[in-house]
C-alpha positions in Angstrom: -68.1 27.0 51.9 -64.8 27.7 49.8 -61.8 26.3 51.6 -60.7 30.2 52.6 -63.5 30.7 54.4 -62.6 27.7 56.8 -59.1 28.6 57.1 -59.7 32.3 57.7 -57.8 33.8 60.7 -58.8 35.5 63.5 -56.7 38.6 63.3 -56.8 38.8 59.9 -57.8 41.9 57.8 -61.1 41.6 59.0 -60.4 41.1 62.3 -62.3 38.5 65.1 -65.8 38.6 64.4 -68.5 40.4 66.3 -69.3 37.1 68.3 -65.9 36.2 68.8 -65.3 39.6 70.6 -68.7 39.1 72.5 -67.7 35.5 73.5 -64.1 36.6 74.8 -65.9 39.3 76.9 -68.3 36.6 78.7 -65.2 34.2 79.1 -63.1 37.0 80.6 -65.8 38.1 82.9 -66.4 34.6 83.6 -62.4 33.5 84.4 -62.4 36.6 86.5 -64.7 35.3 88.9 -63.1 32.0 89.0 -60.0 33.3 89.9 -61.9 35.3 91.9 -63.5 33.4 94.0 -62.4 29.5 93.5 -58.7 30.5 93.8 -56.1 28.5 92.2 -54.0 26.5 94.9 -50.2 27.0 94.2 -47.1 28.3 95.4 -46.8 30.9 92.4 -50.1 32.6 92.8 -50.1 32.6 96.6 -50.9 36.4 97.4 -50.7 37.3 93.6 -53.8 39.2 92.0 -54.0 38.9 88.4 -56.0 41.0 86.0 -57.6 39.2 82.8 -56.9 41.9 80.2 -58.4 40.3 77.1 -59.4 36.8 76.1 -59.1 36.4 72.5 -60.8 33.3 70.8 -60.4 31.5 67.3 -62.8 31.7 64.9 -64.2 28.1 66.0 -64.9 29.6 69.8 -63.1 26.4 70.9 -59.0 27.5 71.6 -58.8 31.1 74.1 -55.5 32.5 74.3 -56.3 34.8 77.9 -54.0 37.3 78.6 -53.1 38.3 82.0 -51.3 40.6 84.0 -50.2 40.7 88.0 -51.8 43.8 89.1 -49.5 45.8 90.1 -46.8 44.6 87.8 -46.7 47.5 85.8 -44.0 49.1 88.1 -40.9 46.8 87.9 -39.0 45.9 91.3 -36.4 43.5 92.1 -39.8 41.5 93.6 -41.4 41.5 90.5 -38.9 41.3 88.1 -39.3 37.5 87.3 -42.4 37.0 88.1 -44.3 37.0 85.1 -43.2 33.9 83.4 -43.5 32.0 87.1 -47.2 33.3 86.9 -47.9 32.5 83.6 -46.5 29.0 83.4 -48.7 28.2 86.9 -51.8 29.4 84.9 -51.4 27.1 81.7 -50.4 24.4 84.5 -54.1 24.5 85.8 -55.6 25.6 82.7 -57.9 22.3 82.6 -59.0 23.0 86.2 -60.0 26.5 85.3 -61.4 25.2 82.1 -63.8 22.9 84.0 -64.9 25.8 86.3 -65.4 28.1 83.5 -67.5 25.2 82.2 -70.0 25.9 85.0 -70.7 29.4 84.9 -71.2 29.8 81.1 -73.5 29.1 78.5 -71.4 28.1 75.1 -71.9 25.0 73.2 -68.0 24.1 73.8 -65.8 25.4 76.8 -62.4 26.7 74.8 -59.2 25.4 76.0 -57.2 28.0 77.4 -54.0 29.2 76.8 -52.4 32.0 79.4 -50.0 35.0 77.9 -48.5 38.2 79.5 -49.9 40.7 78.3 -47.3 43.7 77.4 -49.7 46.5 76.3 -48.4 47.9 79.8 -45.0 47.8 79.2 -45.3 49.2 75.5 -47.8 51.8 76.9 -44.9 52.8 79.7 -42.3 52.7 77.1 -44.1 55.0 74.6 -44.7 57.6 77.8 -41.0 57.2 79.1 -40.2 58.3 74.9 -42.6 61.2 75.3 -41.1 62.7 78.4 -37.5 62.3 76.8 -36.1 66.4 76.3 -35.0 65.0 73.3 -38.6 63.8 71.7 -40.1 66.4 73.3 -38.2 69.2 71.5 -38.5 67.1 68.2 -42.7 67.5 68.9 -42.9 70.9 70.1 -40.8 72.5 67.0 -43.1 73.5 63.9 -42.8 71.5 60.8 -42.4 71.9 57.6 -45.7 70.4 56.5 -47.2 72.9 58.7 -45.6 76.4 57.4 -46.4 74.9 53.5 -49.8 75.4 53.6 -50.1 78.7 54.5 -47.4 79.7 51.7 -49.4 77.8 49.1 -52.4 79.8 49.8 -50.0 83.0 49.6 -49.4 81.6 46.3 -52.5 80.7 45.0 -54.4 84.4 46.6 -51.3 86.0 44.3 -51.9 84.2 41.2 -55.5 84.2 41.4 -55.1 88.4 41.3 -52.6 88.1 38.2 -55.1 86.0 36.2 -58.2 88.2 36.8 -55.8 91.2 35.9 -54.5 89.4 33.0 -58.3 88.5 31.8 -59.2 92.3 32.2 -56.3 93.4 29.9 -57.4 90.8 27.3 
């Protein structure tokens, strides 16, 4: 194997590979349940549900970054404001317990280590609807182009010169 081929990253133009994506699927499932139902003793994640959004693995299956979100952080109080890093920083802190479980309940060669991130697709996702409900966007969407009004003036165009060549052929 050429030296690229070993070196090759996961999110790179090709993206992960069809077994990474179906590996990170069975871990996620998998972490879910030991969350689930083993529970994670600490002061952090007392009372805290947590959603496993996505488990992305390297192209060795043996590292997991897992990202994670408290449910029901998507709407920010003054409760949850600085949660999130608490949360996360609790979950790499027992990531070799969880490891070990996860050990258990699948089949791989190598249990990945994990690694625990926030995951802000919510908050992007809530920002990009907060833009689209702006009166200022929203006027910006709702008026008609330019790109839209040219094509139908270049098939004006071309219906008018089409009719001036065939009369111009017919007086040749």
């Amino acid at each position: 194997m050429s030296r690229k081929q070993h070196t090759r990253n996961a999110t790179g133009p090709q993206g992960p590979s069809q077994r990474q994506l179906r590996a990170g699927e069975l871990i996620r499932h998998a972490l879910v349940d030991v969350l689930r139902e083993h529970g994670i003793h600490d002061e952090a994640l007392a009372g805290v549900s947590i959603t496993v959004t996505e488990v992305r693995l390297s192209p060795d299956l043996r590292h997991a970054t897992c990202f994670v979100e408290p449910l029901g952080a998507g709407v920010k109080t003054a409760e949850t404001a600085g949660q999130e890093p608490v949360i996360i920083k609790a979950l790499n802190t027992h990531a070799k317990f969880l490891r070990g479980q996860l050990g258990r309940l699948i089949d791989m060669k190598y249990t990945p280590d994990l690694k625990f991130r926030h995951d802000e697709s919510f908050e992007a996702a809530s920002y990009m609807d907060r833009l689209m409900d702006d009166p200022r966007i929203r006027a910006d969407l709702d008026r008609p182009t330019q790109s839209e009004d040219e094509p139908e003036a270049a098939e004006q165009d071309d219906g008018s010169q089409a009719a001036q060549g065939a009369v111009g052929s017919k007086e040749d």
